[in-house]
C-alpha positions in Angstrom: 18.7 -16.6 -14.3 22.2 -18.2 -15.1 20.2 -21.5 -16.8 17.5 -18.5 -18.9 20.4 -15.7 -19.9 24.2 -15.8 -21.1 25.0 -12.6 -19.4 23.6 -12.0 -15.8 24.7 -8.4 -14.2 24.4 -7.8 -10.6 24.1 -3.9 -9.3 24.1 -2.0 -5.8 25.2 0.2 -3.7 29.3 0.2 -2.4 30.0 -2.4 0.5 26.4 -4.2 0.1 28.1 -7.6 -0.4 28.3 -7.8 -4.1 32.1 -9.2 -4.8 31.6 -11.5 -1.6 28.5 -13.0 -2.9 29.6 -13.6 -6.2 33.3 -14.9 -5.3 31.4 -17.5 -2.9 28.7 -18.8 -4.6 29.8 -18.8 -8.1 33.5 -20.0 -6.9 33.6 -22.1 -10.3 33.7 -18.8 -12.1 36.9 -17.1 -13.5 37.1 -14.3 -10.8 38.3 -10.6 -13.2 38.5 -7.3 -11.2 38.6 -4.6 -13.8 39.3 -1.8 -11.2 43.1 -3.0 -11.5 45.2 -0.9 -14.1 47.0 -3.9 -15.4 44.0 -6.0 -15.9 42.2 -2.8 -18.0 45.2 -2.3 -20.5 45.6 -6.5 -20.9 41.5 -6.8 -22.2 42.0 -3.3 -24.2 45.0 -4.8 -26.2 42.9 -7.7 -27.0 39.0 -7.5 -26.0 38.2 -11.2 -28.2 41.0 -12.5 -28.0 41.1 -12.4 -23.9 37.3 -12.8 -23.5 37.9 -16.5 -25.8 41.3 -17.1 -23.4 39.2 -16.7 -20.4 37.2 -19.2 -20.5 33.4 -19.8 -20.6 32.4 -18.9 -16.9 33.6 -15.5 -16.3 33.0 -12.7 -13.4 33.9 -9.2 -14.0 33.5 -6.9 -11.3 33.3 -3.4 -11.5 32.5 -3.9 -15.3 31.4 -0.4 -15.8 35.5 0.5 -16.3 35.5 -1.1 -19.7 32.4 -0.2 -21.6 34.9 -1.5 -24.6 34.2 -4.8 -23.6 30.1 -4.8 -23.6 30.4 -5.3 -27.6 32.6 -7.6 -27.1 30.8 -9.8 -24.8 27.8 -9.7 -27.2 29.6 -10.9 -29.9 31.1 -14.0 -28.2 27.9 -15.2 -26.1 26.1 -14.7 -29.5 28.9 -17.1 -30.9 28.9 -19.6 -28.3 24.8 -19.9 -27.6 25.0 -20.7 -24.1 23.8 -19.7 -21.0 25.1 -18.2 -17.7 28.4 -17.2 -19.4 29.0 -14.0 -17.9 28.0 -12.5 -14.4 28.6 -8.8 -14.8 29.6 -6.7 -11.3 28.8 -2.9 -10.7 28.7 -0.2 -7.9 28.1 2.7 -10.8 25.0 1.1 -11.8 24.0 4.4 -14.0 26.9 3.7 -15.8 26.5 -0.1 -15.6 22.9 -0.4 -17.1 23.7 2.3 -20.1 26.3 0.3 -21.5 24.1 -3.0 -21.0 21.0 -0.8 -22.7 23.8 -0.4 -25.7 25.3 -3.4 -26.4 23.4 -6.4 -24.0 19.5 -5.8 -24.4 17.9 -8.8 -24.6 20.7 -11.1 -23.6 20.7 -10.0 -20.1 19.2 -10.3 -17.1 19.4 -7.5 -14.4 20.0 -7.9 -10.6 20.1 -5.6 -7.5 21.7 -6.2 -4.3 21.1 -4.1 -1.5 22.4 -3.8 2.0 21.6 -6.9 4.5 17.6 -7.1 4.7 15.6 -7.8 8.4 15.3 -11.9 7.2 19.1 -12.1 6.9 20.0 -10.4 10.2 16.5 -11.6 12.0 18.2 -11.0 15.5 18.4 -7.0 15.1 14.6 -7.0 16.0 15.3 -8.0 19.2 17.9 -4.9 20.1 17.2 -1.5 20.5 14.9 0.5 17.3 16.9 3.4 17.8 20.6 1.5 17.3 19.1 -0.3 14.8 17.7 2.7 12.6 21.5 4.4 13.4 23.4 1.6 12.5 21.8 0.4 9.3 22.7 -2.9 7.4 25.7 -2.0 5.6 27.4 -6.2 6.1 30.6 -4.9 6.7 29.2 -2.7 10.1 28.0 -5.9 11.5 31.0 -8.0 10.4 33.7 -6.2 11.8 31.9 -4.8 15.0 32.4 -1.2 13.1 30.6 2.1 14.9 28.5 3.8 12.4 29.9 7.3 12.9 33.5 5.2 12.1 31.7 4.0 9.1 29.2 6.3 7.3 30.9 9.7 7.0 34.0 8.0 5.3 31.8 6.2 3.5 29.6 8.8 2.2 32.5 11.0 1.2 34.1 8.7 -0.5 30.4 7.7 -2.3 31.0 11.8 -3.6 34.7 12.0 -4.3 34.6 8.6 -6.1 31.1 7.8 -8.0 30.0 11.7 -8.1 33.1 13.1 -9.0 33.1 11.1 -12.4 30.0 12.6 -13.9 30.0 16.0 -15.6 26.2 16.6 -14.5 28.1 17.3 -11.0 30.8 20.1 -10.9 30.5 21.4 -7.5 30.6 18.2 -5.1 30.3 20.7 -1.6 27.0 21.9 -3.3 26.2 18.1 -3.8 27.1 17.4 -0.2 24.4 19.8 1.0 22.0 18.8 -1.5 22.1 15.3 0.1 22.1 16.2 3.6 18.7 18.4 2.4 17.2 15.2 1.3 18.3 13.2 4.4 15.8 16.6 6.3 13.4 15.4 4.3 12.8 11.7 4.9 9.4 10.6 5.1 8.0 13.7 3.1 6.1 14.9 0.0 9.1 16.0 -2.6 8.4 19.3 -3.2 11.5 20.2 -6.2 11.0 24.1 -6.1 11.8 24.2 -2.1 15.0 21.9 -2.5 16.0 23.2 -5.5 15.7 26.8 -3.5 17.6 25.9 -0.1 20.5 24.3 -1.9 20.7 27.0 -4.3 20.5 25.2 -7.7 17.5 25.1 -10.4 14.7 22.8 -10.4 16.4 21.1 -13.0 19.6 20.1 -11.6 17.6 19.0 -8.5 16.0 16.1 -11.0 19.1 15.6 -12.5 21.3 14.9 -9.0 17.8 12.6 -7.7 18.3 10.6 -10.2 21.9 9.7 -9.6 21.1 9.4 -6.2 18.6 7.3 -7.1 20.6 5.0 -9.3 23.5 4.3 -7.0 20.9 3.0 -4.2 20.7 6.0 -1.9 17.6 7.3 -2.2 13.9 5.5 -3.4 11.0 7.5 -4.4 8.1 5.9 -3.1 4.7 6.9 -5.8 1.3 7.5 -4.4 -1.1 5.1 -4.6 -4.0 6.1 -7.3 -6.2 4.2 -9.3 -5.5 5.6 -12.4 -2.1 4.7 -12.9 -1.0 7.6 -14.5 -1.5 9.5 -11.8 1.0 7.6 -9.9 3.8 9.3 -11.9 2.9 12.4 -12.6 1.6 13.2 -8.6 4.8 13.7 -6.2 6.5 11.5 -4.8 8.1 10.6 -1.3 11.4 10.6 -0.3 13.4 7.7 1.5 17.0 6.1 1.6 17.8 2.8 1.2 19.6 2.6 4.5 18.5 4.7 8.0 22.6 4.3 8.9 23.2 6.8 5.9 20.0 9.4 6.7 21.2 9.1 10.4 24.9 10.1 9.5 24.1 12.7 6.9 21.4 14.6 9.8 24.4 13.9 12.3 22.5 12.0 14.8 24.9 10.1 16.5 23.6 8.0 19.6 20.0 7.2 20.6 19.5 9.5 22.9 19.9 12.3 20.2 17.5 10.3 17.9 14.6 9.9 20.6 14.0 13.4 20.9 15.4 14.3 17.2 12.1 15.6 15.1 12.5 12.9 12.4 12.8 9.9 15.4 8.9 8.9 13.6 10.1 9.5 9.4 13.2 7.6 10.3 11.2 4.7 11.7 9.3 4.6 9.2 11.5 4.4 6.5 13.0 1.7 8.1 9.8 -0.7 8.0 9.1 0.3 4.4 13.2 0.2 3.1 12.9 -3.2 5.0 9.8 -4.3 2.8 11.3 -2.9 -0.5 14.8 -4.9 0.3 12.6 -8.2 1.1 10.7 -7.4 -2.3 13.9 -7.0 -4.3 16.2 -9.9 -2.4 13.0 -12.1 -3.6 13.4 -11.3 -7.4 10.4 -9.2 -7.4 9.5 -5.4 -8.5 8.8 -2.9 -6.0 4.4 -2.9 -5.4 5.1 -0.2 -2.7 3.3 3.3 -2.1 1.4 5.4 -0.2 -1.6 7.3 -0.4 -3.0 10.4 0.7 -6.6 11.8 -0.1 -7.8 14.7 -1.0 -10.2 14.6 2.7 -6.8 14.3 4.7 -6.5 10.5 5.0 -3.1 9.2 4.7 -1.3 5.8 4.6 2.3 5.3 5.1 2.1 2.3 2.9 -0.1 0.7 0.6 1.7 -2.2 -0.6 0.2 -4.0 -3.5 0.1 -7.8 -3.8 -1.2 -10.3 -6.5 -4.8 -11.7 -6.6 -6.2 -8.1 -6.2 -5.2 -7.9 -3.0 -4.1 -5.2 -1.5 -2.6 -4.2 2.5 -2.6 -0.7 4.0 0.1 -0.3 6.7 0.3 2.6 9.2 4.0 2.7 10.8 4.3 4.4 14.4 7.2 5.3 16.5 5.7 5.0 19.4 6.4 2.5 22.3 2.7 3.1 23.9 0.0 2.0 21.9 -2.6 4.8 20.9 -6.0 4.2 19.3 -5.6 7.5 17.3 -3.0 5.2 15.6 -5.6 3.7 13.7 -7.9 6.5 12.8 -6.6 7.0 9.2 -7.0 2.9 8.4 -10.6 3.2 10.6 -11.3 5.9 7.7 -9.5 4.2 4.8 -11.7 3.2 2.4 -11.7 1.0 -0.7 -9.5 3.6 -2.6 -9.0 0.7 -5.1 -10.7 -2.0 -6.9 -8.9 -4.6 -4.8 -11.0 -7.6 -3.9 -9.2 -8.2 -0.4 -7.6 -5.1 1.8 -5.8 -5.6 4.8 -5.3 -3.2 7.4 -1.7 -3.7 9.3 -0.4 -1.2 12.1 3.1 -1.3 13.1 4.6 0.1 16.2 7.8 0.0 18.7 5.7 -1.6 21.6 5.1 -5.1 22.3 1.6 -5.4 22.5 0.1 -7.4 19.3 -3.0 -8.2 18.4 -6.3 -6.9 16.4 -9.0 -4.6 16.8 -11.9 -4.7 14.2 -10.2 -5.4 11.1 -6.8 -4.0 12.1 -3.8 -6.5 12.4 -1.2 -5.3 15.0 2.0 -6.2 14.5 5.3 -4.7 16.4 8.8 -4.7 15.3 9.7 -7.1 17.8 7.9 -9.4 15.5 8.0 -7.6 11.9 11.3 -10.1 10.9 8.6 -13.0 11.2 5.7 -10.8 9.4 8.2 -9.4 6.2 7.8 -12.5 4.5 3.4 -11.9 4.6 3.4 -8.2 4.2 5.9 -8.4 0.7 
């Protein structure tokens, strides 16, 4: 994207690895961090005249500080007429991609980075599901050995008292606490606004408003049923997931496996690991999410219809379970061609270690899913 735009911005979540990426790879580029005071009140006294003194390869991280400089940075890639000038860093990605929408459209070229995916730490697969789905992929919990209940409940409050606390759509951060700890309950299930609106005591309203920044700083995905009519797709309700189990785990206080193998979401979290997994593979790879799920009007419901090129299509049930159970597959025994797809695969996924196929079901296990992720995507 560096050789097709002058500006390239890179967004994500706090601690997913975005400075150390950038810093590494691109270590020919002027390195600016515009959370430092100093640095802020040096580009305000001079926007053009320090963006022209900086040189022609430039990194600022944590540009969302400055929106000052986004007009700036227009006007001088416009001047010069070159590409891969500026790589543009952000944890506040909501703020991020409104001053980009402003002053950048056209001339830049948006990234996400998200927390390590299954490809990048292929070895987890072969520890325990339940450590895996409490520990998460945050890089800095596997790089410095870090416990995830030493990791996730300062992170998280410092997620509310530093991103949250900035916006004026959120005035009461304990009420925000508890709204997010409601949507961790909820993993794995059928938004329904009115009910979490009603147990955390705000309007329907606010409870779009506060998704939507959850949303946008990588906490939370809505995954869209699966219709034909794409319209539908949108307007029907959505499910809930986070990007990361680690932070579901921590926020529904599970705190060692034993807890989570008897805990009621054990199943939702496991799921949402296979599909977050899918989605992170998806987006690491340059590509737009192609994930729902589908549930008929008869009762017959997939975790995951994931949608490929070619008309193709694959229909994944996820299962928690170590044994393997036929009435795993009686929804993708029933699932029928809900779509004008030329090709459907059916896929089951479970925590045992028996693979395999039965009619025209592929069974994989997640013992093997880190060598499937690249087939499913």
């Amino acid at each position: 994207m560096l050789m097709k735009f002058p500006v390239v911005s890179l967004t994500g979540p706090r601690q997913s690895g975005k400075t150390t990426l950038l810093r590494n790879v691109f270590n020919d580029y002027k390195y600016i961090n515009l959370e430092r005071i100093d640095i802020q009140e040096l580009i305000l006294a001079d926007p053009m005249g320090f963006l022209k003194n900086a040189g022609d390869h430039v990194i600022f991280d944590e540009a969302q500080n400055i929106p000052e400089l986004f007009s700036y940075i227009q006007v001088i890639s416009d001047e010069r007429k070159i590409n891969g000038q500026y790589l543009l860093s952000g944890s506040q990605s909501f703020l991020l991609n409104n001053h980009i929408s402003q002053s950048l459209a056209g001339r830049v070229n948006i990234n996400n980075l998200l927390p390590f995916d299954i490809t990048e730490l292929n070895s987890i697969c072969r520890g325990d599901i339940k450590e895996t789905i409490l520990k998460g992929f945050y890089p800095r919990l596997h790089d410095q050995k870090i416990k995830p209940q030493d990791f996730y409940p300062s992170y998280l409050q410092s997620y509310i008292e530093r991103d949250i606390r900035t916006l004026k759509a959120v005035e009461n951060l304990q009420t925000f606490s508890r709204f997010l700890g409601l949507c961790a309950g909820r993993t794995g299930q059928i938004l329904n606004l009115s009910s979490l609106a009603n147990d955390t005591g705000i309007s329907v309203n606010t409870v779009k408003s506060w998704l939507s920044l959850l949303e946008s700083s990588f906490i939370i995905f809505l995954l869209q049923p699966y219709y034909l009519n794409f319209n539908k797709r949108i307007i029907k309700s959505p499910k809930i997931y986070f990007y990361d189990t680690g932070v579901a785990a921590s926020l529904l206080r599970i705190s060692n496996p034993d807890v989570l193998s008897t805990h009621y979401l054990y199943g939702a979290l496991f799921e949402n690991l296979v599909i977050s997994e899918i989605l992170k593979c998806q987006i690491h790879s340059g590509n737009r999410s192609s994930l729902y799920y589908m549930r008929e009007s008869n009762g017959i419901e997939i975790d995951c219809i994931i949608e490929k090129g070619n008309n193709e299509i694959i229909a994944l049930e996820i299962k928690a379970g170590e044994t393997f159970n036929p009435d795993y597959l009686k929804n993708l025994n029933l699932f029928f061609r809900a779509s004008k797809a030329d090709n459907v695969k059916k896929m089951l996924i479970y925590t045992g270690t028996n693979i395999g196929s039965i009619n025209d079901i592929e069974i994989l296990t997640w013992k093997n899913f880190e060598f499937e992720v690249d087939k499913i995507k």
